[in-house]
N, C-alpha and C positions, 0 to 999 in steps of 0.2 A: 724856251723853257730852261728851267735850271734844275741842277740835282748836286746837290751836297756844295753847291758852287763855281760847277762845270755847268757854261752854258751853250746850247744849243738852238740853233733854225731845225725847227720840224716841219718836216713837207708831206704831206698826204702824195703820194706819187703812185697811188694804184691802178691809176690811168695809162702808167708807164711815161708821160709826157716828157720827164725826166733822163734820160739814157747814160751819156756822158756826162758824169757830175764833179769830177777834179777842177774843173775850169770856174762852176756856177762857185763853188764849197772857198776856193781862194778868193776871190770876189765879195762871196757874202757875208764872212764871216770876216774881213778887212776889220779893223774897230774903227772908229769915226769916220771914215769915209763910206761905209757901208753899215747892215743892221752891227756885224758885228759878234764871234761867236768865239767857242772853243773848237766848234766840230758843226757837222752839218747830218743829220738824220732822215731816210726820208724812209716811210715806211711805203710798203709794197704787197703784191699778192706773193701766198705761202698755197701751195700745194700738201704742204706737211705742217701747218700751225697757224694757227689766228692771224698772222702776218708775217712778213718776212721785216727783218729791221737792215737797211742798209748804213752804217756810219764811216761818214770820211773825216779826218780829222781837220783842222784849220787851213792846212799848207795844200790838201786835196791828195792824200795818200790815202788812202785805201785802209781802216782798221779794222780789225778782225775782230774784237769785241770791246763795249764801253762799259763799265757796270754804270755809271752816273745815266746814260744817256739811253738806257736799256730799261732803265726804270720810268725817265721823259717818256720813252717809246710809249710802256704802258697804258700809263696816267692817258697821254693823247689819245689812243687806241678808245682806252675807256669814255672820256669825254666825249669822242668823237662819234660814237656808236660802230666804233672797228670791231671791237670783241668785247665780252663780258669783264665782271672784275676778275676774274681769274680765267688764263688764255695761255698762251705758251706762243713764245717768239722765235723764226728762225734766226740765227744769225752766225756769221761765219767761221763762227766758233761752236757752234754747235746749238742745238734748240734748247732753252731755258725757260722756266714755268716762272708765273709772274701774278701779285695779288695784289688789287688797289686796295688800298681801307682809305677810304677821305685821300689825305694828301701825301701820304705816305705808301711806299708800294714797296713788297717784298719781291725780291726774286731769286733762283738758284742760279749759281754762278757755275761756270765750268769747273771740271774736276781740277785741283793745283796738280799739277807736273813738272817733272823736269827739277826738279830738288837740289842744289846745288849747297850744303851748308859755308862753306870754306870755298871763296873763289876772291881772294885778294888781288887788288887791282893798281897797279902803280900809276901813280898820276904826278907828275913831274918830280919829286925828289921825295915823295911821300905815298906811302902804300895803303889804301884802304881797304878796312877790313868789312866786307859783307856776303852776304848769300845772292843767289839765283835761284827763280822759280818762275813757273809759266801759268800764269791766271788769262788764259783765254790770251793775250799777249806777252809779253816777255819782260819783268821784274828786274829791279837788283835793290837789296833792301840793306840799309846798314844801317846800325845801331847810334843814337848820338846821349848826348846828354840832356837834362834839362834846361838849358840855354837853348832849345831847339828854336825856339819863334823870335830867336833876337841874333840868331845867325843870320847870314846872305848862302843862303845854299847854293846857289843857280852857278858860279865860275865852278865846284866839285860835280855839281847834278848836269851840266852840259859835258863836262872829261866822260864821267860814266855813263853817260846815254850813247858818247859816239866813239868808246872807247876801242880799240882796234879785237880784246878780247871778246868782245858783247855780238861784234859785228858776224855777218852783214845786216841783221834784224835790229839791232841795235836793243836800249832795254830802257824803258822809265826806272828812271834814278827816285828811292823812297829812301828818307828819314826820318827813322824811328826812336821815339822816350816811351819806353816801359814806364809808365805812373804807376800802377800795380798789377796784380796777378788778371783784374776782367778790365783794365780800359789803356788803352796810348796813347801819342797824338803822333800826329805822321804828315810831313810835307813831302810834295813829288817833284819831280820836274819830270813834263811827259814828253817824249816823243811825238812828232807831229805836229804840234801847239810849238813845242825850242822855247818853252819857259815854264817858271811854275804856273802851276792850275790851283787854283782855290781849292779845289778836290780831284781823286782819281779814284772813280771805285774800284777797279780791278788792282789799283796799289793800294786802297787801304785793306780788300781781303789778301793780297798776295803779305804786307808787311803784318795781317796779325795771323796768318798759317803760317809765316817765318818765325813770329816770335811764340806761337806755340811749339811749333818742333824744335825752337830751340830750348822749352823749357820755361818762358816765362810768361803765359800766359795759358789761359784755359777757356772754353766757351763759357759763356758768350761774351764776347768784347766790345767795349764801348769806344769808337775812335773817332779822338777829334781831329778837327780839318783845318785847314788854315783859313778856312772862311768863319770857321766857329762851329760850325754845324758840324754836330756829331753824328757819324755813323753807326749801325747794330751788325756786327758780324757772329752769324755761330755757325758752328761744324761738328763733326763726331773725329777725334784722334785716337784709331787702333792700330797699332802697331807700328807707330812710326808712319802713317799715309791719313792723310786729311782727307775724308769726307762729309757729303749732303753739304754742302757749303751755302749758307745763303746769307744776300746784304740787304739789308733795311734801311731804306733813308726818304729821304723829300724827292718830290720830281714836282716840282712850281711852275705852272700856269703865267707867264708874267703878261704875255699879252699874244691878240691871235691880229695879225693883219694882212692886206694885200701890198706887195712891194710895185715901186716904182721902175721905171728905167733907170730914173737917176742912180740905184740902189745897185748897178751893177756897171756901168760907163762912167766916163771920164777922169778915171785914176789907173794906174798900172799896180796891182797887188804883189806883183815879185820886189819893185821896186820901193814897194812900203817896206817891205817885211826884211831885204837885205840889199839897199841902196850902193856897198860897196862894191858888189859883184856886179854893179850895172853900169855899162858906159853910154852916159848922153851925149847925144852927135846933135 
């Protein structure tokens, strides 16, 4: 599945057959030697909600919440006959309510926390200026120009993901063009993934609750993505605190299959992903 251009392996695992999943999640979501993903989904039984959503990101880290893949969650959910079109999903960021229309599925996001406006970051002989905030994981949002999609982000978006200030949690690196007062465009580099993502839903809510409280935008916000696909974020700002927050976007169906053996044997995933840290004997 795919959602705003983050894509994801969804597993029905209410069977539990699943247990340890960092090992499956590196493996499968490898590009050309496996199916191939951003992150790995698998959904679960909920004692407290229509289902529990488990997501690990590419490298098999463990994330606390995906907006893209939280909306995939749904959509499957729905297709699947898991839950109705409106259900409510556990996930480790706390439980979020979720509505399919056709292909489109809304959901509420975690409350933003942890507000940081002014948290400047030196990066080798240059200081950048942006905010921190916590949308179910952990943000840093700065402002750019409109040259934004004819930049190379990724040498400043890797400094501020594993910047020594950000750490130990580290922070997806967002850059943000104010177009006007309802829409921006915003590129991420996520943690987890160590590259840009075609989208990040919890950085395109986290970079347009940054650019309202700083004053340049208002609900509802139209944000585009560096896939093309534009996101819908709206909230309520009283007093200086962002609430009812919710994102609107795609969660696409691309295809349902049975995987192979091939689809997880005969490659080593660490050694795709960072061949200099690996010594062949």
């Amino acid at each position: 599945m795919a959602g705003g251009g983050n894509d994801f392996v969804v597993i029905d695992n209410r069977s539990g057959r699943i247990g340890e999943a960092a090992a499956l999640t590196r493996r499968i979501c490898t590009r050309a030697l496996s199916v191939g993903a951003d992150g790995l989904i698998l959904i679960e039984n909920s004692t407290r909600a229509s289902f529990r959503m488990r997501y690990y990101n590419s490298d098999g880290s463990l994330g606390e919440f995906c907006g893209n893949g939280t909306r995939c969650a749904a959509r499957f959910a729905s297709v699947n006959g898991i839950a109705g079109r409106q259900m409510t999903i556990e996930t480790d960021a706390g439980i979020v309510e979720a509505e399919v229309d056709e292909k489109a599925v809304v959901i509420t996001m975690p409350q933003p926390a942890s507000f940081r406006a002014e948290r400047p970051l030196r990066i080798d002989d240059t200081t950048v200026q942006g905010s921190s905030i916590t949308v179910g994981v952990p943000h840093y949002v700065t402002f750019a120009g409109d040259d934004l999609f004819s930049r190379d982000i990724v040498p400043t978006g890797r400094a501020i993901r594993l910047h020594r200030e950000l750490q130990p949690a580290g922070a997806n690196a967002n850059f943000v063009f104010v177009r006007n007062k309802h829409a921006i465009e915003v590129r991420t580099y996520e943690r987890g993934v160590e590259a840009e993502t075609l989208s990040c839903g919890s950085g395109v809510v986290a970079s347009a609750t940054v650019s309202a409280l700083s004053g340049k935008v208002s609900s509802p916000v139209s944000v585009l993505t560096r896939s093309g696909i534009t996101l819908a974020v709206s909230f309520t700002l009283d007093g200086g605190v962002v609430r009812n927050v919710r994102l609107k976007g795609d969660a696409r169906l691309i295809y349902s299959a049975s995987v192979t053996p091939e689809t997880l044997e005969g490659f080593d995933p660490d050694f795709v992903r960072d061949p200099a840290s690996r010594v062949l004997s």
